[in-house]
CHARMM-style PDB file with segment names, atoms N, HN, CA, C and O in Angstrom:
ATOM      1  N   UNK     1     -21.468 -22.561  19.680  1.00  0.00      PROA
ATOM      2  CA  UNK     1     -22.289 -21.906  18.667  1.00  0.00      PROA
ATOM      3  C   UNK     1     -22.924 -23.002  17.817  1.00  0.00      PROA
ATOM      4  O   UNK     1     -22.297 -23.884  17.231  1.00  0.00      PROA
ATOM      5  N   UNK     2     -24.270 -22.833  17.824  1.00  0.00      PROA
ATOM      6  HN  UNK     2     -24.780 -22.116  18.300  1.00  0.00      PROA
ATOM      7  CA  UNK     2     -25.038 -24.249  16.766  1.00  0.00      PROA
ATOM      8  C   UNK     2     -24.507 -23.604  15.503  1.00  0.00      PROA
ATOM      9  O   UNK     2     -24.037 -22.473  15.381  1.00  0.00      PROA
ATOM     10  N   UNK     3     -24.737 -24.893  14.247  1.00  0.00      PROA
ATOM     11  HN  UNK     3     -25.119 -25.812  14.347  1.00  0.00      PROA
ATOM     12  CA  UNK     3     -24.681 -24.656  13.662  1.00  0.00      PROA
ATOM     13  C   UNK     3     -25.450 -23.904  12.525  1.00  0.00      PROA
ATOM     14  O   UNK     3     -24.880 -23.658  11.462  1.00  0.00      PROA
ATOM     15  N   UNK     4     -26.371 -23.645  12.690  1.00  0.00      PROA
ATOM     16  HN  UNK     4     -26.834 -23.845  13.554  1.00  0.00      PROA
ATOM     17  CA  UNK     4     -27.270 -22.986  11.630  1.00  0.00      PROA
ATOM     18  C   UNK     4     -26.823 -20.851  12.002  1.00  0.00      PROA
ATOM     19  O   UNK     4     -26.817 -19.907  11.212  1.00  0.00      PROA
ATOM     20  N   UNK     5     -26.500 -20.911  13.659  1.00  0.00      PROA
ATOM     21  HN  UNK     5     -26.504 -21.677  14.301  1.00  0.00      PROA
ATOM     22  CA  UNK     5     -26.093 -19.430  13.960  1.00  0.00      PROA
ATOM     23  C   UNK     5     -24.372 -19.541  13.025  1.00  0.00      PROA
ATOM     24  O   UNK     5     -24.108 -18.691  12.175  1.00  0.00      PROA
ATOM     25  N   UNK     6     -23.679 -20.329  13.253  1.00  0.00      PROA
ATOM     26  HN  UNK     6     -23.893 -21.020  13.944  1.00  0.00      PROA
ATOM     27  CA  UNK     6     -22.557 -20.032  12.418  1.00  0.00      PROA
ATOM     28  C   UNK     6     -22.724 -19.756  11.436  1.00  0.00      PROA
ATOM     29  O   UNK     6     -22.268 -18.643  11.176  1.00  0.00      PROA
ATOM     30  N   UNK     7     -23.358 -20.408  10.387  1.00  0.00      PROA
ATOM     31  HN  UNK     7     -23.728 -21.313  10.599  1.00  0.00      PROA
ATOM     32  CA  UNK     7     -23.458 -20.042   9.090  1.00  0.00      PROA
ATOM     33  C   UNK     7     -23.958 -18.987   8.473  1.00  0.00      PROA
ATOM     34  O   UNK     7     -23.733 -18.580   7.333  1.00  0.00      PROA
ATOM     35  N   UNK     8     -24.835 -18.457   9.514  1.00  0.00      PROA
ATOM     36  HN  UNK     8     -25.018 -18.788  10.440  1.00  0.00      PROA
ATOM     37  CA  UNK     8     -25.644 -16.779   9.680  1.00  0.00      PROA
ATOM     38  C   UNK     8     -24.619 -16.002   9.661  1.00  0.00      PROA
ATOM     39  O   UNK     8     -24.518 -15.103   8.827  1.00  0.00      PROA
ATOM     40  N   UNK     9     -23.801 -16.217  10.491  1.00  0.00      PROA
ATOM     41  HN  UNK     9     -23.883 -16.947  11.168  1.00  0.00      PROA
ATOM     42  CA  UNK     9     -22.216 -15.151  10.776  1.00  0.00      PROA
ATOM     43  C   UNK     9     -21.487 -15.414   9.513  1.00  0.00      PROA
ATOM     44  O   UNK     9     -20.662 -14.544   9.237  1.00  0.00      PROA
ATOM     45  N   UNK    10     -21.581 -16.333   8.735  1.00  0.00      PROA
ATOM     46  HN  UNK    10     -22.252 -17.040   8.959  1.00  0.00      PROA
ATOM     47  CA  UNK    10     -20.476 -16.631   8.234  1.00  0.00      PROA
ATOM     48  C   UNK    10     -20.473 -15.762   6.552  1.00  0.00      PROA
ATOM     49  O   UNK    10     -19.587 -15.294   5.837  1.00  0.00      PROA
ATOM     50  N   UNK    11     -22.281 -15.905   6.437  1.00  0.00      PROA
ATOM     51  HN  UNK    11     -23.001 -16.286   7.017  1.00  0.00      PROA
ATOM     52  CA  UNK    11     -22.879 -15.041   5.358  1.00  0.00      PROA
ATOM     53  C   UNK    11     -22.728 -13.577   5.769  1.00  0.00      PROA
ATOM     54  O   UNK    11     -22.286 -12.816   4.908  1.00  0.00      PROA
ATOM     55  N   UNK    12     -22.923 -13.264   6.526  1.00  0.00      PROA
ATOM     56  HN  UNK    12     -23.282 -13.882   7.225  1.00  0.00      PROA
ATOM     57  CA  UNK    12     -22.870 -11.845   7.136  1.00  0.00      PROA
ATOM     58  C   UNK    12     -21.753 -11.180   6.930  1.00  0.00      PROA
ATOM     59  O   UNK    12     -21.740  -9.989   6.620  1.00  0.00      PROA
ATOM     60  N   UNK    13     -20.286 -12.194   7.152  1.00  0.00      PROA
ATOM     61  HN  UNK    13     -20.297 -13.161   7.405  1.00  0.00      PROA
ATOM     62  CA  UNK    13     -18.910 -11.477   7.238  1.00  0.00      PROA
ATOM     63  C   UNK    13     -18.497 -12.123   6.530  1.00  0.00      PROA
ATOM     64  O   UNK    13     -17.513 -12.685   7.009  1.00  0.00      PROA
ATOM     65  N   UNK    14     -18.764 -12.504   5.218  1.00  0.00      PROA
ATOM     66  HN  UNK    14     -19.564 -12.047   4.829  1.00  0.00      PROA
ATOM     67  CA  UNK    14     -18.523 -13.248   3.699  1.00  0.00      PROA
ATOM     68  C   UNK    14     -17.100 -14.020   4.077  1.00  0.00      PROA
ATOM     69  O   UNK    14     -15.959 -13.784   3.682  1.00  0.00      PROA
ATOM     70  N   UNK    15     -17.594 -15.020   4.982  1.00  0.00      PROA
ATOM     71  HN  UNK    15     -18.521 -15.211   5.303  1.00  0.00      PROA
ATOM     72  CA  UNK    15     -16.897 -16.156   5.915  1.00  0.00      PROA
ATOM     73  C   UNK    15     -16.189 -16.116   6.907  1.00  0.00      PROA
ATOM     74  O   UNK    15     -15.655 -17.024   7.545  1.00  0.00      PROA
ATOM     75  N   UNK    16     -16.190 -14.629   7.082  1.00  0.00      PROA
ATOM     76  HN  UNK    16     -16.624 -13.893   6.564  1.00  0.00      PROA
ATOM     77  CA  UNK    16     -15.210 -14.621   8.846  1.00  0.00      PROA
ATOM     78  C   UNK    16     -16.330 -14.486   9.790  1.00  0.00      PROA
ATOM     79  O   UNK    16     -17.369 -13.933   9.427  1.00  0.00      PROA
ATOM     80  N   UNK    17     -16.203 -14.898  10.832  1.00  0.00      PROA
ATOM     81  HN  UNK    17     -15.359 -15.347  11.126  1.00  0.00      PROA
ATOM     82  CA  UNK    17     -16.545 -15.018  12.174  1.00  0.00      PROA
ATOM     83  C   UNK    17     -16.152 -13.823  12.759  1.00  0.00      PROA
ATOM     84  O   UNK    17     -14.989 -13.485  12.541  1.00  0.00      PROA
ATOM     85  N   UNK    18     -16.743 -13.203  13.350  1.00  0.00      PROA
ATOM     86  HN  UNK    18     -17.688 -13.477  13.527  1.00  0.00      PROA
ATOM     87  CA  UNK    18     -16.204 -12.020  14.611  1.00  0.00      PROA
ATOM     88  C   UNK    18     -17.222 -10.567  14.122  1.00  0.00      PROA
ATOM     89  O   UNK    18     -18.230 -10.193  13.522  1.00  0.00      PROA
ATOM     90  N   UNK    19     -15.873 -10.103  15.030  1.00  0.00      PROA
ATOM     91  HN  UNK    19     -15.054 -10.406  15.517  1.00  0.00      PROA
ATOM     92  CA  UNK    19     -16.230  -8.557  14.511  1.00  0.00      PROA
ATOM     93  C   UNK    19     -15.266  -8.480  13.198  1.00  0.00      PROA
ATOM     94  O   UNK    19     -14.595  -9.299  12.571  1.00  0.00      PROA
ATOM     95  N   UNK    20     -15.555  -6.976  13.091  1.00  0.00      PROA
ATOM     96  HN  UNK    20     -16.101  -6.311  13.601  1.00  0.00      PROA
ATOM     97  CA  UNK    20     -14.864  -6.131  12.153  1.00  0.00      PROA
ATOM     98  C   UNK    20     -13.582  -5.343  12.716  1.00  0.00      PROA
ATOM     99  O   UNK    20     -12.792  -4.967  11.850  1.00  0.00      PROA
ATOM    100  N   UNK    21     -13.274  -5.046  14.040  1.00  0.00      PROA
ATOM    101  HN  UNK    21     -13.916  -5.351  14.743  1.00  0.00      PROA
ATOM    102  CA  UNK    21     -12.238  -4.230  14.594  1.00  0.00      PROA
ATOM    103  C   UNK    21     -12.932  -3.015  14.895  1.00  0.00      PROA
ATOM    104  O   UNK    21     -14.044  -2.556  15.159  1.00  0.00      PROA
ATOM    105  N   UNK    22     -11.641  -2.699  14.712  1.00  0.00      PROA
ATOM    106  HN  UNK    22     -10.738  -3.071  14.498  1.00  0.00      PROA
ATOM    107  CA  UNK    22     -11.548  -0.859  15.535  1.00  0.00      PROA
ATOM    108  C   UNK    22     -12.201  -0.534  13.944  1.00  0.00      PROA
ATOM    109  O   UNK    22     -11.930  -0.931  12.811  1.00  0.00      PROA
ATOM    110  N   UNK    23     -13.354   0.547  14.620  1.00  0.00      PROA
ATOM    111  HN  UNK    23     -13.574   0.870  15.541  1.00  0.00      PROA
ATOM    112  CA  UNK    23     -13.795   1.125  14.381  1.00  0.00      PROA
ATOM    113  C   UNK    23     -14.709   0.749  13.048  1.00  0.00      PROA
ATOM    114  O   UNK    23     -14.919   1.509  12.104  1.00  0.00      PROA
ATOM    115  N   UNK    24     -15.229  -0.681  13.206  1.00  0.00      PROA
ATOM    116  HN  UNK    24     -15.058  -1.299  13.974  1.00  0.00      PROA
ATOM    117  CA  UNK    24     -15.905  -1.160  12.522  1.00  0.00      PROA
ATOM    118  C   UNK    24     -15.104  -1.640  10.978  1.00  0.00      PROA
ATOM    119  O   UNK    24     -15.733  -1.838   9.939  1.00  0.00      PROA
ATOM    120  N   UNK    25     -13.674  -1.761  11.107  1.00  0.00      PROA
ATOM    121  HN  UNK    25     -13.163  -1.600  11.951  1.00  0.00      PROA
ATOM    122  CA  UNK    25     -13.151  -1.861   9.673  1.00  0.00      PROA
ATOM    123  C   UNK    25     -12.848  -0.649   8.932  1.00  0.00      PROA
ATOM    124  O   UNK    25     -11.825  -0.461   8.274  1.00  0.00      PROA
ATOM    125  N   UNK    26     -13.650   0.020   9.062  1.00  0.00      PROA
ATOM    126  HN  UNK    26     -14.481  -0.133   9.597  1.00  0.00      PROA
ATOM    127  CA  UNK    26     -13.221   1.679   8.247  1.00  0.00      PROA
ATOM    128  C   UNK    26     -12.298   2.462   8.638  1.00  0.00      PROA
ATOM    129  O   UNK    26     -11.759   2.397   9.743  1.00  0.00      PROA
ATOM    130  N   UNK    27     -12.012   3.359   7.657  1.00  0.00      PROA
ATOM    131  HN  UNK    27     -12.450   3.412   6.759  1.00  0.00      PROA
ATOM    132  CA  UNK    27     -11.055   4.445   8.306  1.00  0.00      PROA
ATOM    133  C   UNK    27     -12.122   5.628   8.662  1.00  0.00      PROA
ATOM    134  O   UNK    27     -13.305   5.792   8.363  1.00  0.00      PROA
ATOM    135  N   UNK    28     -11.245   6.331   9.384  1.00  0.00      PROA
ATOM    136  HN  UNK    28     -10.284   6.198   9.628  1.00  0.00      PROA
ATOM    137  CA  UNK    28     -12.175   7.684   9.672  1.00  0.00      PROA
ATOM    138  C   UNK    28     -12.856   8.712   8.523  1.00  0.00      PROA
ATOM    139  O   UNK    28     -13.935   9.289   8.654  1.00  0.00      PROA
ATOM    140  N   UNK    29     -12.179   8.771   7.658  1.00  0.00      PROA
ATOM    141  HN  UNK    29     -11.303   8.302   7.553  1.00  0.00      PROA
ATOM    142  CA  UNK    29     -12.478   9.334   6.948  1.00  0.00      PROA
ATOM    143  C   UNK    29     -12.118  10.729   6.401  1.00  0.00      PROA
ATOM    144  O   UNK    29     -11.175  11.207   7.030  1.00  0.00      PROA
ATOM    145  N   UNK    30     -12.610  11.575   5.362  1.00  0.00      PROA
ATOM    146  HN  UNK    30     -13.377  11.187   4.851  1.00  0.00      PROA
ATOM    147  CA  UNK    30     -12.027  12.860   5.115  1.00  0.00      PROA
ATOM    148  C   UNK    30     -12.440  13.996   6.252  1.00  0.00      PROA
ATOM    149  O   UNK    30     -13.459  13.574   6.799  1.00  0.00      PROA
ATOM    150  N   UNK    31     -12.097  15.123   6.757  1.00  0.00      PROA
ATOM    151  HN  UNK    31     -11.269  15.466   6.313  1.00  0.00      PROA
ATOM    152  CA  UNK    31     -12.339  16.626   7.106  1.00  0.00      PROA
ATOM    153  C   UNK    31     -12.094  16.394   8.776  1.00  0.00      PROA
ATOM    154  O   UNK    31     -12.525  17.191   9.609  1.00  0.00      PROA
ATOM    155  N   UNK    32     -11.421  15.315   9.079  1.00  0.00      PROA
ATOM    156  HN  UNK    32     -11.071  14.667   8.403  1.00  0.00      PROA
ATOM    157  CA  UNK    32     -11.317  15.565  10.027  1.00  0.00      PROA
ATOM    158  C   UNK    32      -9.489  16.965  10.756  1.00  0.00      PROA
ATOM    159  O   UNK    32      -8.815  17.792  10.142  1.00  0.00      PROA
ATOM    160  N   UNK    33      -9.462  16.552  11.996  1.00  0.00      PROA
ATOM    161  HN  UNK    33     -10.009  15.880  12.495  1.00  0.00      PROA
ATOM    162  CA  UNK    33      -8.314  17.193  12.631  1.00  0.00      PROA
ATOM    163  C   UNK    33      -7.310  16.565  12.893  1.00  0.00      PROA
ATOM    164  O   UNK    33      -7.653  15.614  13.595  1.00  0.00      PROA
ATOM    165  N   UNK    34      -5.655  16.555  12.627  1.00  0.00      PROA
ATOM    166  HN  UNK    34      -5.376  17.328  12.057  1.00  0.00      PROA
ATOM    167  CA  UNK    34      -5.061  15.917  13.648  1.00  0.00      PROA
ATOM    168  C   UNK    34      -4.602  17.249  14.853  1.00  0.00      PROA
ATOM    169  O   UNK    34      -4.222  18.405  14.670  1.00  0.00      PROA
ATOM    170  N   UNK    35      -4.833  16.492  16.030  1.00  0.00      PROA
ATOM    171  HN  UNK    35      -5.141  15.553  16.179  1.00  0.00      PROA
ATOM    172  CA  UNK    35      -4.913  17.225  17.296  1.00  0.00      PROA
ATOM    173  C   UNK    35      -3.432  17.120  18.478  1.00  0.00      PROA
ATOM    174  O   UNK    35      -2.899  16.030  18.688  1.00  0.00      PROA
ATOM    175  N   UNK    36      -3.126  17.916  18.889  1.00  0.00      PROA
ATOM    176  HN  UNK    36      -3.559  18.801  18.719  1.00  0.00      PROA
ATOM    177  CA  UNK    36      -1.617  18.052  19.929  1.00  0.00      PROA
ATOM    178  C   UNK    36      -2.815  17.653  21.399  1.00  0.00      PROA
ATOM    179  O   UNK    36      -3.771  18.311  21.810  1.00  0.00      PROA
ATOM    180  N   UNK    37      -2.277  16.387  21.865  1.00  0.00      PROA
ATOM    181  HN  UNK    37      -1.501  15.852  21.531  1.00  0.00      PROA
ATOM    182  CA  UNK    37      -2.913  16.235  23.163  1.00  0.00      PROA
ATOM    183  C   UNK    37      -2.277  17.145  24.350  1.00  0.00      PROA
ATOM    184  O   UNK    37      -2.867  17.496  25.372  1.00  0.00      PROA
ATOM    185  N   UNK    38      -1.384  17.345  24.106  1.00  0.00      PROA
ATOM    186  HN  UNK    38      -0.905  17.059  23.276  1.00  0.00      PROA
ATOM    187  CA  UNK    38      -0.163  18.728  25.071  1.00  0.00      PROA
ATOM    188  C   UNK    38      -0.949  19.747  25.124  1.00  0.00      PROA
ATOM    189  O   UNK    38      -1.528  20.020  26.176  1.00  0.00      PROA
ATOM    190  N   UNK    39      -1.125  20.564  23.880  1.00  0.00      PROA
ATOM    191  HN  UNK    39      -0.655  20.342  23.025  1.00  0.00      PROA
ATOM    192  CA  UNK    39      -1.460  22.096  24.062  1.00  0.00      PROA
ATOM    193  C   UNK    39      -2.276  22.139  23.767  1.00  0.00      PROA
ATOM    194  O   UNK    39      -2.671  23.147  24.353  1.00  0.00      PROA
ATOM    195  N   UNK    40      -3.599  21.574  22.820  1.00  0.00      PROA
ATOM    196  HN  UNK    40      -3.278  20.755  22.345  1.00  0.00      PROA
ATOM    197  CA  UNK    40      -4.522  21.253  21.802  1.00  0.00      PROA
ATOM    198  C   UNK    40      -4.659  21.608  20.682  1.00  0.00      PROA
ATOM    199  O   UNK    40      -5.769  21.565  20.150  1.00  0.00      PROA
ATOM    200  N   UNK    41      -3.411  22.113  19.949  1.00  0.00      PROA
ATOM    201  HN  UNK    41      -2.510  22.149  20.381  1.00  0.00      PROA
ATOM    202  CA  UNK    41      -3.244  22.818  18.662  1.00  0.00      PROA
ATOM    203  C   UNK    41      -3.544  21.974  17.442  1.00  0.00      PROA
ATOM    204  O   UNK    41      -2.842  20.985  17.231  1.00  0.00      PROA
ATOM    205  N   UNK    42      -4.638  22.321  16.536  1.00  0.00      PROA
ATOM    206  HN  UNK    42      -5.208  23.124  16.707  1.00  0.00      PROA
ATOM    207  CA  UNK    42      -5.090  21.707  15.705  1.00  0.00      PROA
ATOM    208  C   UNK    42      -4.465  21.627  14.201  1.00  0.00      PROA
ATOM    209  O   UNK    42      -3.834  22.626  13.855  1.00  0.00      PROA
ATOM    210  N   UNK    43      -4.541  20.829  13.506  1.00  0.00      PROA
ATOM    211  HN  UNK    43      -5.053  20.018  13.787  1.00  0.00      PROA
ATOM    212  CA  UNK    43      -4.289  21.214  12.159  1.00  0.00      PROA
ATOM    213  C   UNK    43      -5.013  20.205  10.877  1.00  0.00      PROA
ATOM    214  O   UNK    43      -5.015  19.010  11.173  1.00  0.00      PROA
ATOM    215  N   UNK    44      -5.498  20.477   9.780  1.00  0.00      PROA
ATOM    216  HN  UNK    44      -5.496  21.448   9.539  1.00  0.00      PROA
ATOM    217  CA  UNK    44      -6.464  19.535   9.610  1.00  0.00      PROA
ATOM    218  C   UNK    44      -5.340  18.215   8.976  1.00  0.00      PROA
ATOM    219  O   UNK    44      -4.154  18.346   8.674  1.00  0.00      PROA
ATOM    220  N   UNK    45      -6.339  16.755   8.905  1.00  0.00      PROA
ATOM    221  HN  UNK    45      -7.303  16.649   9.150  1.00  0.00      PROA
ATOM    222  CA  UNK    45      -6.086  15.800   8.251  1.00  0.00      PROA
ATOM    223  C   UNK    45      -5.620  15.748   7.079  1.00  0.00      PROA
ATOM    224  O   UNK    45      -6.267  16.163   6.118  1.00  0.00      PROA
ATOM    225  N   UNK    46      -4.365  15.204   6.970  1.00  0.00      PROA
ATOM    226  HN  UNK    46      -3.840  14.867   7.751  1.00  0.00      PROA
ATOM    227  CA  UNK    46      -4.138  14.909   5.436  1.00  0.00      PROA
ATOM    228  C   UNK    46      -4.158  13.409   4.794  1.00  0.00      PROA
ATOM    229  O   UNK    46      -3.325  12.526   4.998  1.00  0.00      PROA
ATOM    230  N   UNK    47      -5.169  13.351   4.072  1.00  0.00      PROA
ATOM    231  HN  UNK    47      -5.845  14.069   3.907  1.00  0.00      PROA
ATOM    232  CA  UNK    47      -5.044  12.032   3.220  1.00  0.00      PROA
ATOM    233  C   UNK    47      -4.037  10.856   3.028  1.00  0.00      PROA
ATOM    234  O   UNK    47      -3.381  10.902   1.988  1.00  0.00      PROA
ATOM    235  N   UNK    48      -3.856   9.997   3.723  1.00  0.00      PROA
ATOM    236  HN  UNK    48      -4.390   9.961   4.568  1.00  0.00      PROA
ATOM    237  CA  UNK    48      -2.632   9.014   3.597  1.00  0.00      PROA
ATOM    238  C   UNK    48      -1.407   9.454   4.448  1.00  0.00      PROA
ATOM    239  O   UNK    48      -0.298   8.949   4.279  1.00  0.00      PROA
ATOM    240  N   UNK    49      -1.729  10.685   5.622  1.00  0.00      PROA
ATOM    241  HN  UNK    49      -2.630  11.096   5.759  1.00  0.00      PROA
ATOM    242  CA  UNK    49      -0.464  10.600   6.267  1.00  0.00      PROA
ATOM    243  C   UNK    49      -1.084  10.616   8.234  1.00  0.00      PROA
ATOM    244  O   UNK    49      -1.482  11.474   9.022  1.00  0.00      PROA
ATOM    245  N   UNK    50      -0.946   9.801   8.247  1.00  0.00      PROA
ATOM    246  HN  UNK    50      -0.623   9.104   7.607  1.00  0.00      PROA
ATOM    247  CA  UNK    50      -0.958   9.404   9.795  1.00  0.00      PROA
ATOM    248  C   UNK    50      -0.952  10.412  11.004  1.00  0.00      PROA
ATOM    249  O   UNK    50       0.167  10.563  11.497  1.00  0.00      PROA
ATOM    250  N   UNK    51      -1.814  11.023  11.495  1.00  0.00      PROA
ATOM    251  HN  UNK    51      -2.723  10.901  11.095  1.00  0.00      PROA
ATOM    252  CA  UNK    51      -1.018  12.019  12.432  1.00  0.00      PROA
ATOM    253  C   UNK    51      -0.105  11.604  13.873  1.00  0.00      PROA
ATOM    254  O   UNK    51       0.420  12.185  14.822  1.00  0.00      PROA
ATOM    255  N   UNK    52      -0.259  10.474  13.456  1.00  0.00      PROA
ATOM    256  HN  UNK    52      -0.686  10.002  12.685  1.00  0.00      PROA
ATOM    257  CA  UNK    52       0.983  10.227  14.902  1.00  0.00      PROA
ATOM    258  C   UNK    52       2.324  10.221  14.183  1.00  0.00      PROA
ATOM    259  O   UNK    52       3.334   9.716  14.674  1.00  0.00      PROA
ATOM    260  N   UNK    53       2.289  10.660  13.300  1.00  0.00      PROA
ATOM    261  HN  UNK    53       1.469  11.070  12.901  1.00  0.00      PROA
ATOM    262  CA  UNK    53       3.499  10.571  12.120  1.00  0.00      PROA
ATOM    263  C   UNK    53       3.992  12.375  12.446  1.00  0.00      PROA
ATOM    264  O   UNK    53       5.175  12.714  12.418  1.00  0.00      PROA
ATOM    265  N   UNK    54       2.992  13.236  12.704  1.00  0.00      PROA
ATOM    266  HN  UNK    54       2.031  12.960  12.728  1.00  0.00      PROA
ATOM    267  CA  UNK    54       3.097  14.558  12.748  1.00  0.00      PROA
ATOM    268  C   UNK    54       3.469  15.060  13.620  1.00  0.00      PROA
ATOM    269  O   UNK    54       2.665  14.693  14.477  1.00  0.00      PROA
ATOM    270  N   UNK    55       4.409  15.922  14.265  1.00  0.00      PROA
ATOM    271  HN  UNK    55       5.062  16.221  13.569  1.00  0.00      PROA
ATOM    272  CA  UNK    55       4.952  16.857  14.815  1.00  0.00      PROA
ATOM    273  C   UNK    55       3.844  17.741  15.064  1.00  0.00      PROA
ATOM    274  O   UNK    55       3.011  18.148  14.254  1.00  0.00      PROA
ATOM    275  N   UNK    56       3.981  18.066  16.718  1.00  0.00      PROA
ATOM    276  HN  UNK    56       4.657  17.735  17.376  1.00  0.00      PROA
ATOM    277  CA  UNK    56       2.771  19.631  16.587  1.00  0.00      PROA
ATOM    278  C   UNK    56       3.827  20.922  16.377  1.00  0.00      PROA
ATOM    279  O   UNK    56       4.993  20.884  16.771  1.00  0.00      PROA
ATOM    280  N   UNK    57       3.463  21.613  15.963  1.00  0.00      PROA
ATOM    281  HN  UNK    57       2.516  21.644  15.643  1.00  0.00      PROA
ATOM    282  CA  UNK    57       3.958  22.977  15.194  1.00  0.00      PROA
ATOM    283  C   UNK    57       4.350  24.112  16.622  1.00  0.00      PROA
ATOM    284  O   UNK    57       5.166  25.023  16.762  1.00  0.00      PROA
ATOM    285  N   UNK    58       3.645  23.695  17.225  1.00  0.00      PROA
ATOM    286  HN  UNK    58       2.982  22.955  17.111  1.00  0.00      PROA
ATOM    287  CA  UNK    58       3.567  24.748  18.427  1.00  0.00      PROA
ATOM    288  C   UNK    58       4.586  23.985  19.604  1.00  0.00      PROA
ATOM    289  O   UNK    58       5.603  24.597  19.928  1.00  0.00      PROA
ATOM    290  N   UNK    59       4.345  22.859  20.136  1.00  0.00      PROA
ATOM    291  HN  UNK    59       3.518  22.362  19.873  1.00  0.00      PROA
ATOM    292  CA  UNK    59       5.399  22.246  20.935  1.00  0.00      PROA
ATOM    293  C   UNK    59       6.103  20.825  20.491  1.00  0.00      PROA
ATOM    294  O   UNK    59       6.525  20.155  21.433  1.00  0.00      PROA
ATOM    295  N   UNK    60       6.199  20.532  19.770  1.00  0.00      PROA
ATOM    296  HN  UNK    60       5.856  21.077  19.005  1.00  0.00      PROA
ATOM    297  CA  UNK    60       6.722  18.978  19.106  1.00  0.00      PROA
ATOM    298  C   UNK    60       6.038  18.181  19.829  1.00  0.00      PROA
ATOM    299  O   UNK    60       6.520  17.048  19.811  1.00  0.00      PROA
ATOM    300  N   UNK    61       5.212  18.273  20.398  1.00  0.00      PROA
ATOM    301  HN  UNK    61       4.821  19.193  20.414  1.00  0.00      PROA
ATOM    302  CA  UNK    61       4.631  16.595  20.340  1.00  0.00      PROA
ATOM    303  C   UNK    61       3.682  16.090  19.651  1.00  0.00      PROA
ATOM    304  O   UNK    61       3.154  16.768  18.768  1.00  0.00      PROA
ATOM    305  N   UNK    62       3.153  14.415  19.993  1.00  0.00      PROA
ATOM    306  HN  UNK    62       3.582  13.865  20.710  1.00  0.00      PROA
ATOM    307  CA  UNK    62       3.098  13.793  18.777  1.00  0.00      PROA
ATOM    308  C   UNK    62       1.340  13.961  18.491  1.00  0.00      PROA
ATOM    309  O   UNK    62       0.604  13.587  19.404  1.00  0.00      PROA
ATOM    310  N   UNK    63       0.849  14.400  17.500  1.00  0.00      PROA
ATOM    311  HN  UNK    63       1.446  14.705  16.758  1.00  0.00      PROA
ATOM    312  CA  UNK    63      -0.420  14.274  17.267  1.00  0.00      PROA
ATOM    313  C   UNK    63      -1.170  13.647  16.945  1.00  0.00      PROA
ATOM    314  O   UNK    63      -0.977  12.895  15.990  1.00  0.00      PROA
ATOM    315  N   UNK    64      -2.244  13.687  17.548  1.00  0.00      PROA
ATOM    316  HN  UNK    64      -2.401  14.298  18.323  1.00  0.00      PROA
ATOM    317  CA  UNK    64      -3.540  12.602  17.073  1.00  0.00      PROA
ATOM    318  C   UNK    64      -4.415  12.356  16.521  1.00  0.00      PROA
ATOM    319  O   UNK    64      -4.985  13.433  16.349  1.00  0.00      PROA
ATOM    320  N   UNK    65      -5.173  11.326  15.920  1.00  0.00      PROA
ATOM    321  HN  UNK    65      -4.711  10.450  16.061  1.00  0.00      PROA
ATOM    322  CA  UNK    65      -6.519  11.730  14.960  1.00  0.00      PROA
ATOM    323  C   UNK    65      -7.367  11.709  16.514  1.00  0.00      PROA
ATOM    324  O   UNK    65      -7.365  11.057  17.558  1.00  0.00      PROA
ATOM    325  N   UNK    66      -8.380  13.395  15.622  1.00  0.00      PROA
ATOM    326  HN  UNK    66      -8.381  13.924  14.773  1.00  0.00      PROA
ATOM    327  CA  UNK    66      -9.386  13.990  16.966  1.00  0.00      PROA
ATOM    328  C   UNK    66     -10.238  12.923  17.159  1.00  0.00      PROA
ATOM    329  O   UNK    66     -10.555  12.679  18.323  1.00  0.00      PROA
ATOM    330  N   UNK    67     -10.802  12.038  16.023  1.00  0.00      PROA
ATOM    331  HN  UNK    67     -10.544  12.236  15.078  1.00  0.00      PROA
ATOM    332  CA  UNK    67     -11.806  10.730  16.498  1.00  0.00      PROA
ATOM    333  C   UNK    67     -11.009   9.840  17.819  1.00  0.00      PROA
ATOM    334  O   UNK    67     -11.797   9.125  18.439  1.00  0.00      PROA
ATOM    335  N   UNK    68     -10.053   9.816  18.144  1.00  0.00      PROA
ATOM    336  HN  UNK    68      -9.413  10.397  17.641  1.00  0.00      PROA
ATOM    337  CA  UNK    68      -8.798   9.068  19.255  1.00  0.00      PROA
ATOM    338  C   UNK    68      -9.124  10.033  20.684  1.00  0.00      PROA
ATOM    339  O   UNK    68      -8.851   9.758  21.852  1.00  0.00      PROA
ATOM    340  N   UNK    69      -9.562  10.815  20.326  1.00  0.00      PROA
ATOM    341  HN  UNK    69      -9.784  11.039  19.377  1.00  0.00      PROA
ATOM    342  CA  UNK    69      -8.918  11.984  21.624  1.00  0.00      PROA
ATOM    343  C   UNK    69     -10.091  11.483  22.854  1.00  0.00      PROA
ATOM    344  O   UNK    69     -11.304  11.528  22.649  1.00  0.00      PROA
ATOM    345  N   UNK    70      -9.524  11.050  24.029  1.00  0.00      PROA
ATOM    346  HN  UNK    70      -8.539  11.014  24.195  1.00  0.00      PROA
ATOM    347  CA  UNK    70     -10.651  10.886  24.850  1.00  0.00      PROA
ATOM    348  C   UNK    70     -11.268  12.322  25.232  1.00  0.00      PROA
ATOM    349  O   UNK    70     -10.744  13.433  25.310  1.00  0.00      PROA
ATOM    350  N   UNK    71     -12.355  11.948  25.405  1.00  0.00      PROA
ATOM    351  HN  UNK    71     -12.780  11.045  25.342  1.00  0.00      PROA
ATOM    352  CA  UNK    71     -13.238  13.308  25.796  1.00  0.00      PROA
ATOM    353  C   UNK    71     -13.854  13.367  27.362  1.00  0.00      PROA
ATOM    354  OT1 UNK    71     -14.517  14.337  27.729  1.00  0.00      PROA
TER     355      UNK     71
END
């Protein structure tokens, strides 16, 4: 990498190099679902609690945020 492109990156990502990660650095955000990949039983997102942390209601397994769910 020359140097004048590093320093472009370096202003850009207020001195890191790279990307940002999954999902650009952000979280998903509010209104989404966490989702049962088993049965597909939905229930919405709660603020600060993880849905792989969640139990599905209908068969115990483990749920997912719907932005995760392959389609």
């Amino acid at each position: 990498m020359n140097e004048n492109k590093m320093n472009s990156e370096l202003d850009k990502n207020n001195g890191r190099v790279g990307g940002k990660g999954r999902n650009k650095g952000g979280a998903f955000g509010p209104g989404s679902y966490c989702v049962c990949n088993k049965c597909g039983t939905k229930i919405p997102h709660k603020r600060g609690i993880k849905c792989t942390t969640i139990k599905c209601p209908e068969c115990g397994h483990t749920m997912i945020r719907q932005e995760l769910l392959k389609k």
